[in-house]
C-alpha positions in Angstrom: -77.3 5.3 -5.1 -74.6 7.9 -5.6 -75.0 11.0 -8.5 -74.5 10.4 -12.1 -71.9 13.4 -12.9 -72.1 14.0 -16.5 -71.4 17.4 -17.1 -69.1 19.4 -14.9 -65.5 20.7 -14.4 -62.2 19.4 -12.5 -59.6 21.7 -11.9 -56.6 20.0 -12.5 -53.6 21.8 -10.2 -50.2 20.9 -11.9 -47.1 22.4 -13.4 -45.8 20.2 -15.5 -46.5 19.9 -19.3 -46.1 16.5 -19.4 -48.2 15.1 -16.6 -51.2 17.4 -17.8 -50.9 15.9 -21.9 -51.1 12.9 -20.2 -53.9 13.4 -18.2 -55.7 15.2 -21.1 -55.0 12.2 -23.6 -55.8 9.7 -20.7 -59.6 12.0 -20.3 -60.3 12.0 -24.2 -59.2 7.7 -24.3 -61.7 7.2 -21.3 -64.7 9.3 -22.4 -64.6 11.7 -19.0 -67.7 13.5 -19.5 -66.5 16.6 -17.4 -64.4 19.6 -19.1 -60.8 19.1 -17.5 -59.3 22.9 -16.6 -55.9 24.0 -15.7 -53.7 25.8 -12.7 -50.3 25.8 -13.4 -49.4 26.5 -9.7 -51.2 26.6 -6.1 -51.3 30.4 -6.4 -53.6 30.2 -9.4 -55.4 27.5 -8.0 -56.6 30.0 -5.5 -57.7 32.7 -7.8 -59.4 29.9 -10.4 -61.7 28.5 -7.1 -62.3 32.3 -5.7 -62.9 33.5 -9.2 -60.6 36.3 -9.1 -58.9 38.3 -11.7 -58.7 36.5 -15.1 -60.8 33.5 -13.6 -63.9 36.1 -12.7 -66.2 34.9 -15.4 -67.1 31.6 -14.5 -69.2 30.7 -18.0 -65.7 30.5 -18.7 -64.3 29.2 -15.6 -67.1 27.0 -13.8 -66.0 26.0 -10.2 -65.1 22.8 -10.3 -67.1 19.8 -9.6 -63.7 18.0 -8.1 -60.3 19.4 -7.4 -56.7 17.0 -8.9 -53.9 18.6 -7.2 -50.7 17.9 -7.2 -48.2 19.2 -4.3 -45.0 20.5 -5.8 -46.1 23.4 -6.8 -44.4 26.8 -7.8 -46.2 29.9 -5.8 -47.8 27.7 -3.1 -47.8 24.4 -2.4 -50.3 21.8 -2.5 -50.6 21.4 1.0 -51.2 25.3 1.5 -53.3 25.6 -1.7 -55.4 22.5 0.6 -55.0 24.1 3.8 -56.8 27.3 2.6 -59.3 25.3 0.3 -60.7 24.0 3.8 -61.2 27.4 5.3 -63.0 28.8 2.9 -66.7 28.6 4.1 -68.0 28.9 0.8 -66.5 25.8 -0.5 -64.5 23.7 2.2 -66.4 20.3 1.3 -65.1 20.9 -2.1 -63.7 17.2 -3.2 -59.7 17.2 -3.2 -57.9 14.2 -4.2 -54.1 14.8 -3.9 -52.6 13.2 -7.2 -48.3 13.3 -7.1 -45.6 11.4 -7.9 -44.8 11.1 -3.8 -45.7 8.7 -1.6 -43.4 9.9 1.0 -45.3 9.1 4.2 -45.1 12.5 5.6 -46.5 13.9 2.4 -49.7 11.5 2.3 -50.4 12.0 6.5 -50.2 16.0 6.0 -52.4 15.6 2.9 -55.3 13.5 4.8 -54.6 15.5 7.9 -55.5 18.8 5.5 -58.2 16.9 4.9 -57.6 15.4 1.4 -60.6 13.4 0.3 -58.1 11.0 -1.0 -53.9 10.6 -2.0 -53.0 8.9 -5.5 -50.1 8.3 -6.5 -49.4 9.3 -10.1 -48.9 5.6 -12.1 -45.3 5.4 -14.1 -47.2 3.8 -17.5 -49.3 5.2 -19.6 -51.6 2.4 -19.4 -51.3 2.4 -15.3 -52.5 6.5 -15.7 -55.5 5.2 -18.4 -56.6 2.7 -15.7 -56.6 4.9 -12.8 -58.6 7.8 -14.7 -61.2 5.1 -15.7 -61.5 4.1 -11.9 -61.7 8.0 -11.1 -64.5 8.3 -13.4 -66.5 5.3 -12.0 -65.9 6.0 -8.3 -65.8 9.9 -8.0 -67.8 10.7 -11.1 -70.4 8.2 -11.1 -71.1 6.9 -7.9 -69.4 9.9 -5.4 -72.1 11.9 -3.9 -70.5 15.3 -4.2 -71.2 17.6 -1.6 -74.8 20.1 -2.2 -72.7 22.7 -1.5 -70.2 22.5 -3.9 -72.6 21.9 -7.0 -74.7 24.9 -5.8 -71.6 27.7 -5.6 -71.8 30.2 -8.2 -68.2 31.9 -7.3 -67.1 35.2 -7.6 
């Protein structure tokens, strides 16, 4: 039986107003029980997860308990804000689920070969989006295992 999530962060990794009032309303309409924080590009991304400069006090900014980033990204991409998520030794098994409006072929094989936990494709309705946060909640908040590691790491 996988972990019952019910308090927690994801750090949602996205630069565009839009996509993240969406995802906000689409949180509040399902019930997520996890705080939903922000990176406006890859760059902060980086800084939020090391807890580094304005992201240092981490009753403020808890590491996250999954990672929603998208790839085109101002600052750094992505696929590099990925690549160095998976050489930190700190927090490597972090879960990342790559969530963008591509599903260029090349985009989803360099994701998973980063090692992506998983590639979704951002839906094109409002009701598609509500529907796919519902089955994130169930599958990666519910019955996920997250890694020991992850839930343990205090930051900083």
């Amino acid at each position: 039986m996988g972990s019952r999530v019910s308090t927690g962060t994801i750090l949602y990794v996205e630069d565009e107003p839009s996509d993240v009032l969406l995802l906000e309303t689409c949180f509040r309409q399902a019930a997520v029980g996890l705080t939903l924080r922000l990176a406006k590009d890859g760059q902060q991304a980086m800084d939020y997860l090391s807890g580094r400069g304005s992201f240092a006090d981490r009753r403020r900014h808890p590491f996250p308990t999954l990672v929603l980033l998208d790839l085109n990204l101002p600052c750094k991409s992505g696929h590099e804000v990925l690549e160095w998520i998976r050489h930190q030794p700190a927090f490597h098994t972090l879960p990342v689920i790559v969530f963008s409006a591509s599903n260029r072929e090349r985009d989803v094989h360099k994701a998973y070969a980063l090692g992506a936990n998983a590639f979704l494709v951002k839906p094109s309705s409002y009701s598609e989006l509500l529907e796919l946060t519902k089955a994130l909640q169930v599958f990666w908040l519910k019955h996920n295992q997250p890694p020991p590691d992850c839930l343990q790491f205090k930051g900083g």
